[in-house]
C-alpha positions in Angstrom: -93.6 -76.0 -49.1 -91.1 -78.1 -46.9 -92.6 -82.3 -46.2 -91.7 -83.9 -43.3 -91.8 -87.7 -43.0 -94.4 -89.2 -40.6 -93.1 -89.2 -36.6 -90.3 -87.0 -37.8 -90.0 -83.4 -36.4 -91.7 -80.6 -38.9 -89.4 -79.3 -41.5 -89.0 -75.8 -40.6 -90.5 -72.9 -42.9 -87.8 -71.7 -45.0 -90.0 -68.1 -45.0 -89.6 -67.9 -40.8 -86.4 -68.9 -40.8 -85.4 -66.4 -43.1 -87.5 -63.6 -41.0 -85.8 -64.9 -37.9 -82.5 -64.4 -39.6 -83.0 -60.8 -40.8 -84.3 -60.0 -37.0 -81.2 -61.2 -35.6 -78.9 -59.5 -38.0 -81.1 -56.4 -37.1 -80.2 -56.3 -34.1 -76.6 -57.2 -34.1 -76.4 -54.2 -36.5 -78.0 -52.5 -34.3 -76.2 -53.0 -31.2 -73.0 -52.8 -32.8 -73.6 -49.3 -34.1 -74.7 -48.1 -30.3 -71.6 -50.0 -28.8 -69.2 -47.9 -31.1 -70.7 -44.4 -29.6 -69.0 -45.5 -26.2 -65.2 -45.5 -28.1 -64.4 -41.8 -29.6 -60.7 -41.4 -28.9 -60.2 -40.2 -32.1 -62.3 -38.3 -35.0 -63.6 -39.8 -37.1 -64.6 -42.3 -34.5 -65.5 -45.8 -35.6 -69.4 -45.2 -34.7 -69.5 -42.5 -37.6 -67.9 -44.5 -40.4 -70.0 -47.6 -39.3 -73.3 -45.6 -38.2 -73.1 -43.9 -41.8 -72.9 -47.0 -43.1 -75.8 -48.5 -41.8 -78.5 -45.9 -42.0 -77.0 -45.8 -45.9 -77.8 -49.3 -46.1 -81.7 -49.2 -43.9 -82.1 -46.4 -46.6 -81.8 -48.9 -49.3 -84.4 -51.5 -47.8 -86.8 -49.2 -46.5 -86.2 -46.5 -43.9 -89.3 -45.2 -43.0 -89.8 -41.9 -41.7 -93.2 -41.1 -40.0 -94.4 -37.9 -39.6 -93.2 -37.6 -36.0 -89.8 -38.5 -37.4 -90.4 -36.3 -40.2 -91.1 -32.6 -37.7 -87.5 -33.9 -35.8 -85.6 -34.0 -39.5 -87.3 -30.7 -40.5 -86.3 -29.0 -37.3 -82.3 -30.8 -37.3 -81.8 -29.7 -40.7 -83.0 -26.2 -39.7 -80.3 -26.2 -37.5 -78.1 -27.2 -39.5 -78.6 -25.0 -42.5 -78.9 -22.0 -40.0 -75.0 -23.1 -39.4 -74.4 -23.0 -43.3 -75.8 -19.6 -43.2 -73.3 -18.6 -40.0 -70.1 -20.4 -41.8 -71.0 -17.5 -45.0 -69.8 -14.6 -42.4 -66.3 -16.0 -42.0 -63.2 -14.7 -43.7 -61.8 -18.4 -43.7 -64.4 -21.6 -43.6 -61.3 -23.4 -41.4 -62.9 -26.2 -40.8 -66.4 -25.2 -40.6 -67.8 -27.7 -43.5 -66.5 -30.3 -41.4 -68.1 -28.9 -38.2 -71.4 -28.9 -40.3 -71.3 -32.0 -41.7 -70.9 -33.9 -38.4 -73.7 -31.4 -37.1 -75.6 -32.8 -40.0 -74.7 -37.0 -39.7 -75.7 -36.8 -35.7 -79.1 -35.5 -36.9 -79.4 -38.2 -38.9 -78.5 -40.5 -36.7 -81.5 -39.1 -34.3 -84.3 -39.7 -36.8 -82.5 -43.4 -37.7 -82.9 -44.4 -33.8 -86.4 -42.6 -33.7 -87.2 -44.4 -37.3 -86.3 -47.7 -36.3 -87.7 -47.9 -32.7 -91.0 -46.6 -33.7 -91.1 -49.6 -36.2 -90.5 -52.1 -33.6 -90.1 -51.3 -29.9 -88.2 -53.8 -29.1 -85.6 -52.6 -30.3 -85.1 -50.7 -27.3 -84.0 -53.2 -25.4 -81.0 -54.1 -28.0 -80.2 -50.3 -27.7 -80.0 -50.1 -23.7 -78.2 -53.6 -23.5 -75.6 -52.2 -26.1 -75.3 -49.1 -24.2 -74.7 -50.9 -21.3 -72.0 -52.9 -22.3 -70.2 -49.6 -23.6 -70.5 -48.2 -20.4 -69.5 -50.8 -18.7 -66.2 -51.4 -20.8 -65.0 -47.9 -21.1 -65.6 -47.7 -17.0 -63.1 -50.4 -16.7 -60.9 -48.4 -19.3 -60.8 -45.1 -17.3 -60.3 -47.0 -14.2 -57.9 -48.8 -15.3 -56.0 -45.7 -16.8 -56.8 -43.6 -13.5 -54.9 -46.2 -11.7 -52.3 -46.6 -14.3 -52.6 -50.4 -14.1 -50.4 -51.0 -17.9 -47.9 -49.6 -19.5 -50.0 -47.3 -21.6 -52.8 -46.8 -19.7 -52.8 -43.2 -19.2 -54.2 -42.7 -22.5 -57.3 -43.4 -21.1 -57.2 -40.2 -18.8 -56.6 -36.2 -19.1 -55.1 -33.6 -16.8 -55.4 -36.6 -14.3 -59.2 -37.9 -14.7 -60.4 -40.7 -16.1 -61.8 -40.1 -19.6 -62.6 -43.8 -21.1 -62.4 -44.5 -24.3 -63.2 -40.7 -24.9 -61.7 -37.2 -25.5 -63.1 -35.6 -22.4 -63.8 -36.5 -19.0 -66.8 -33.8 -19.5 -68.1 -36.3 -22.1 -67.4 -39.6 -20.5 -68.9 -38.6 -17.3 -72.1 -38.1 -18.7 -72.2 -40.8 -21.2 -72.6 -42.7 -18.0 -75.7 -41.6 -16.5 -78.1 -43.5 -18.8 -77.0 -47.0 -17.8 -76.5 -45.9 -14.3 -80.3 -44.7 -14.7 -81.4 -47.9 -16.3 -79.4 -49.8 -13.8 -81.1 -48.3 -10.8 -84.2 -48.3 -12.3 -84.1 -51.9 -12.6 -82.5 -52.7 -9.0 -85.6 -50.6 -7.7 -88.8 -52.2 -9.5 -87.0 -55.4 -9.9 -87.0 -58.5 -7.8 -85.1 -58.1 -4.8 -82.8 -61.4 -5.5 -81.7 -59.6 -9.1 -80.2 -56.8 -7.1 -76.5 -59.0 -6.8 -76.4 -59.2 -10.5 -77.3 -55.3 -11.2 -74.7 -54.0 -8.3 -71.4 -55.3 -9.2 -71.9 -53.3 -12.6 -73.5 -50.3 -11.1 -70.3 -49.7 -8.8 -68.3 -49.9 -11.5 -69.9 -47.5 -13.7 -70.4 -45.1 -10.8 -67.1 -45.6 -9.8 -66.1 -44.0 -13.2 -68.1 -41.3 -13.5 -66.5 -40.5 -10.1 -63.0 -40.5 -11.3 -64.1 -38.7 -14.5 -64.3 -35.9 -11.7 -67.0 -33.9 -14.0 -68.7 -31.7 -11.7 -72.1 -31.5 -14.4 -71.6 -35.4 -14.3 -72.2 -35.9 -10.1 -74.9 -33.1 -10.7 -76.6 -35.0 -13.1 -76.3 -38.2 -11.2 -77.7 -36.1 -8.0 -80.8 -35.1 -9.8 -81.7 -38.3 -11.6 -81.1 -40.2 -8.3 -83.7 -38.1 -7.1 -86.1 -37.7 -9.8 -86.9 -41.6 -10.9 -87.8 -42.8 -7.4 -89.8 -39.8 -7.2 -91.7 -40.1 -10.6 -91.9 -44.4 -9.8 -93.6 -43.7 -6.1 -96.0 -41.5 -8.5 -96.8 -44.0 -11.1 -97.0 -46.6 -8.7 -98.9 -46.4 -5.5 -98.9 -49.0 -3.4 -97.5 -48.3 -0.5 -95.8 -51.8 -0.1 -93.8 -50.7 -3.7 -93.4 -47.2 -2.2 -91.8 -48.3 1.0 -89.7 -50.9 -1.0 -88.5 -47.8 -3.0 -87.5 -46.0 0.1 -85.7 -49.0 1.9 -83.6 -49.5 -1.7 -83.0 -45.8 -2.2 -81.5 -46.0 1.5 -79.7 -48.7 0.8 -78.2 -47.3 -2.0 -77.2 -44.3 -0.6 -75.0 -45.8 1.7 -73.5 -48.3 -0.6 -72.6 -45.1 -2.8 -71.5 -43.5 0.6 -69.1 -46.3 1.6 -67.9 -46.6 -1.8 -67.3 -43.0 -1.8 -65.6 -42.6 1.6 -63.3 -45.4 0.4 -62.1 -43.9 -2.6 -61.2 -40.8 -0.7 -58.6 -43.2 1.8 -56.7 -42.5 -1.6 -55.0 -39.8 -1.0 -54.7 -38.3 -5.1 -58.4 -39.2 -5.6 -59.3 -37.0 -2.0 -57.3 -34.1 -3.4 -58.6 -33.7 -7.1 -62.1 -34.9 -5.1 -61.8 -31.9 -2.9 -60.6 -29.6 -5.5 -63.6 -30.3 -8.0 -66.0 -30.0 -5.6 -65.9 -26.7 -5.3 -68.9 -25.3 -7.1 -66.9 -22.0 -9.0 -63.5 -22.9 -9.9 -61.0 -20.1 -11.4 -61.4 -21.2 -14.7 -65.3 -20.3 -14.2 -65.0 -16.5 -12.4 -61.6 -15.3 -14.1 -61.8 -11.9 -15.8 -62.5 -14.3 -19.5 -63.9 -16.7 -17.4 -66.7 -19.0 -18.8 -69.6 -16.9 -16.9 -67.9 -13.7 -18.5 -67.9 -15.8 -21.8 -71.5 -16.2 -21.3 -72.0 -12.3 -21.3 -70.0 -11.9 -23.9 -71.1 -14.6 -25.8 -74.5 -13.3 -25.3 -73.5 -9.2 -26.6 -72.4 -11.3 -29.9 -75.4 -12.9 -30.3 -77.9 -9.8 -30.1 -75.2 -8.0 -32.6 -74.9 -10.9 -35.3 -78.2 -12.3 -36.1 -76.9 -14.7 -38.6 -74.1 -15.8 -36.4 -70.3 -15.4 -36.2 -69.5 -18.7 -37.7 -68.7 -22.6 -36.3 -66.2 -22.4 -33.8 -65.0 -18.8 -34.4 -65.8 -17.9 -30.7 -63.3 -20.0 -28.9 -60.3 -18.0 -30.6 -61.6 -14.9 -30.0 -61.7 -15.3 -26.2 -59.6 -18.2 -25.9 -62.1 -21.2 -24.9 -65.5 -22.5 -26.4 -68.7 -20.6 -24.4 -69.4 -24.3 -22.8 -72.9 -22.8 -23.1 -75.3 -24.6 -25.3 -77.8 -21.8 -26.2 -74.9 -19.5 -27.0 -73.3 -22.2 -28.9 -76.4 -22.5 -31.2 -77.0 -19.1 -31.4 -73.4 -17.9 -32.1 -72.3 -20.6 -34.7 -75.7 -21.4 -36.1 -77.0 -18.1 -36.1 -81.1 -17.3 -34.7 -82.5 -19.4 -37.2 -80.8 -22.6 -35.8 -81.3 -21.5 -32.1 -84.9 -20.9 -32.7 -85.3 -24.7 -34.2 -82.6 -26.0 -31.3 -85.0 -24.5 -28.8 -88.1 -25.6 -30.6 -87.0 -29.4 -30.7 -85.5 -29.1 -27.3 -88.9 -28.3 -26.3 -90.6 -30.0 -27.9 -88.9 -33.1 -26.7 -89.3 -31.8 -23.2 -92.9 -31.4 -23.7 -94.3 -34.7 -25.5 -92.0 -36.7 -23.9 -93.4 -35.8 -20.3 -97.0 -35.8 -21.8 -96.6 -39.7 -21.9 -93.9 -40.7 -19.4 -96.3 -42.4 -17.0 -98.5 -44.3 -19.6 -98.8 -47.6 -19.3 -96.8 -49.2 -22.1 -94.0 -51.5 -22.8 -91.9 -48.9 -23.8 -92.6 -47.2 -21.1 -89.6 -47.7 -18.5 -87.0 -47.2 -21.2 -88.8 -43.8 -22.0 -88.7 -42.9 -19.0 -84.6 -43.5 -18.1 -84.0 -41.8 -21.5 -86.3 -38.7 -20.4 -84.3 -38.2 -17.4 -81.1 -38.5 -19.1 -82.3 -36.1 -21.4 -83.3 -33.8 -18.9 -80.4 -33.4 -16.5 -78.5 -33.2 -20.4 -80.4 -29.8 -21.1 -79.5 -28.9 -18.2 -76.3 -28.9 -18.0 -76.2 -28.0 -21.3 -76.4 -24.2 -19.6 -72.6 -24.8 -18.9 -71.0 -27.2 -21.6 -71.3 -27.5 -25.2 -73.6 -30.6 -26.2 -74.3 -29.9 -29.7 -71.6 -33.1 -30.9 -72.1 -35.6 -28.1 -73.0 -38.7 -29.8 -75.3 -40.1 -27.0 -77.2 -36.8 -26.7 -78.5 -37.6 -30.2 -79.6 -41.3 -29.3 -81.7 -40.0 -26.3 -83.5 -37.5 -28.8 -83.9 -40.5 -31.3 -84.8 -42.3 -28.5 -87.6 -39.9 -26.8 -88.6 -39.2 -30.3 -89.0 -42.9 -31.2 -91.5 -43.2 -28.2 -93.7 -40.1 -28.6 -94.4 -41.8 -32.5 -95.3 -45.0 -30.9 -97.4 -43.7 -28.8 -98.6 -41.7 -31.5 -99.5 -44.9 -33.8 -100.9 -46.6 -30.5 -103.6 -44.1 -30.2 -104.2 -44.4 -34.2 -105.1 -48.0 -33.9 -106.7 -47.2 -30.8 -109.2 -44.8 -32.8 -109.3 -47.2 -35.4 -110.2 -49.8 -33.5 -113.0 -47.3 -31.4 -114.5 -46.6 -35.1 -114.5 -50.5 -36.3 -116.7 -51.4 -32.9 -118.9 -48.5 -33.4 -119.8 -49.0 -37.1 -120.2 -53.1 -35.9 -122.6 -51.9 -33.1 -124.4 -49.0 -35.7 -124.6 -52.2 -37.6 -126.4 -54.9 -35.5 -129.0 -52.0 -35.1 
């Protein structure tokens, strides 16, 4: 045991400091892993070399999966091994064992950040600030490559959107929404003299997701926007909280407004602003359009149980069927669309069982949720199944739903310790 001399300060305990150590490096490793999923410009991206890494390494010192982790493995590597089945009815694999295997590692990566949150909850708050930063710094990037502002720059867009520090706008866009949520959510059950620090950032990362020009991405944004102060005036019902709610909501709207009607003074972003927001473009109604991809996707389906193979559809009718229930049932064959459907489902379901408890986990849930949400559905017109961040909010809804799950353990625990005490003093 350290000594101290007398009127000196206490030695500090080698055994804390060592715990305080590990925590910190926790989280750095943490935060650095989540940072990564913001920058995929290239495959393999840095976030799978280092996230592969890391959960090889938590293995080592003791990864523990509950059994609410345990029912999301089971029903990923269903998925999964349906899509082994599906790659056995194609003439050439191509490059379907890759396809797998990153089907596989993004699994993983689910039940890590479900594994690791449920062990310590406060590790959601490293995950969202991590996030945040991403989002923040590949916003600047597409912006910046929108505008062409260096030499260069234009690797940071596509067909004339802003992509980030990603391969699609139609990915960047919503990669955005969570910290948007989390942003708002903060500005509206906040302090009011916070809301300076949370704007600045907030325009930014709207401003974009705008110029990512993602149709499913402002759709998203649309619903969300609507949704949290909806499920908030529910949760909380004062009425001095609920008409603070409407006066913020108000004011946001016409920040976004002005920001909006400024942007358009620009006369390419008014043009490709116009264009997009036309709810069917010709790519969508075309004769192989993506709805008639979605009925023929859907003939396939009912005539090849065990599926057609990963990624064979998209050169049979010349695009993907940017559909994600055909996309599981085509290249993973009915036994992974069952499990797809059963875990997105189930996420759906336990997730809203305890959005509005009282916990400290609670408002992180609760962004995630909504994320998640307006992510299934848009998932009825774009293909979801290797977004990085999609996997992180099912970690992260799955994470909460087993701490909730322990919480009511120790709560029945604790109900059976006072009862025997009480049987006792009788």
């Amino acid at each position: 045991m350290a000594t101290s001399k007398p009127g000196s300060p206490p030695a500090p305990d080698r055994a804390a400091v060592n715990r305080a150590l590990v925590r910190l490096i926790t989280k750095a490793a943490i935060g650095l892993g989540v940072f990564l999923s913001g920058f995929v410009i290239n495959e393999p991206a840095p976030y799978e070399l280092y996230m592969a890494g890391l959960i090889a390494i938590w293995a080592l010192f003791g990864l523990r999966i509950s059994r609410t982790a345990a029912v999301l493995l089971a029903l990923l590597v269903l998925f999964n091994f349906g899509g082994v089945i599906s790659a056995t009815q194609m003439p050439d694999l191509k490059s379907a064992p890759l396809y797998i295997a990153v089907s596989l590692f993004l699994a993983f990566t689910a039940v890590f950040f479900a594994a690791i949150i449920e062990a310590d909850y406060r590790r959601l708050q490293v995950i969202f600030r991590a996030y945040y930063l991403a989002a923040l710094i590949t916003s600047v990037c597409g912006i910046l490559g929108y505008f062409d502002a260096f030499p260069g720059a234009d690797m940071f867009t596509l067909y004339g959107r802003a992509k980030g520090a990603f391969q699609d706008p139609n990915v960047f866009g919503p990669f955005l929404i969570l910290p948007m949520i989390w942003s708002i959510h903060q500005i509206l059950t906040g302090r009011l003299r916070a809301l300076p620090l949370h704007l600045l950032p907030l325009l930014i990362i709207v401003f974009g997701l705008f110029l990512s020009f993602s149709r499913a991405a402002w759709g998203m944004l649309a619903v969300a926007m609507i949704l949290l102060p909806l499920i908030l005036a529910i949760r909380n019902r004062s009425n001095k909280f609920r008409l603070k709610l409407i006066i913020l909501a108000i004011l946001a709207l016409l920040i976004i407004g002005l920001a909006l009607a400024a942007s358009l003074q620009i006369p390419r972003v008014a043009e490709l602003f116009f264009e997009r927001a036309q709810l069917v473009q010709s790519y969508d109604s075309d004769r192989i359009g993506r709805f008639a991809r979605h009925w023929y996707g859907l003939v396939m389906a009912v005539q090849h149980p065990l599926g057609i193979g990963p990624l064979e559809f998209g050169p049979i009718y010349g695009e993907d069927t940017h559909n994600i229930w055909l996309k599981a049932a085509l290249d993973y064959g009915w036994l992974g669309f069952i499990a797809f459907l059963t875990m997105t489902m189930l996420t759906i379901g336990m997730g809203l069982r305890i959005l509005l408890r009282d916990r400290p986990w609670q408002p992180f849930l609760l962004c995630a949720y909504l994320t998640y949400l307006t992510h299934v559905m848009v998932g009825n017109v774009i293909d979801t199944d290797h977004w990085r961040h999609f996997y992180l909010l099912i970690g992260i809804i799955w994470g909460c739903v087993a701490l909730e799950n322990r919480y009511q353990e120790n709560e029945r625990r604790m109900g059976k310790i006072i009862e025997s005490r009480s049987n006792g003093r009788q």
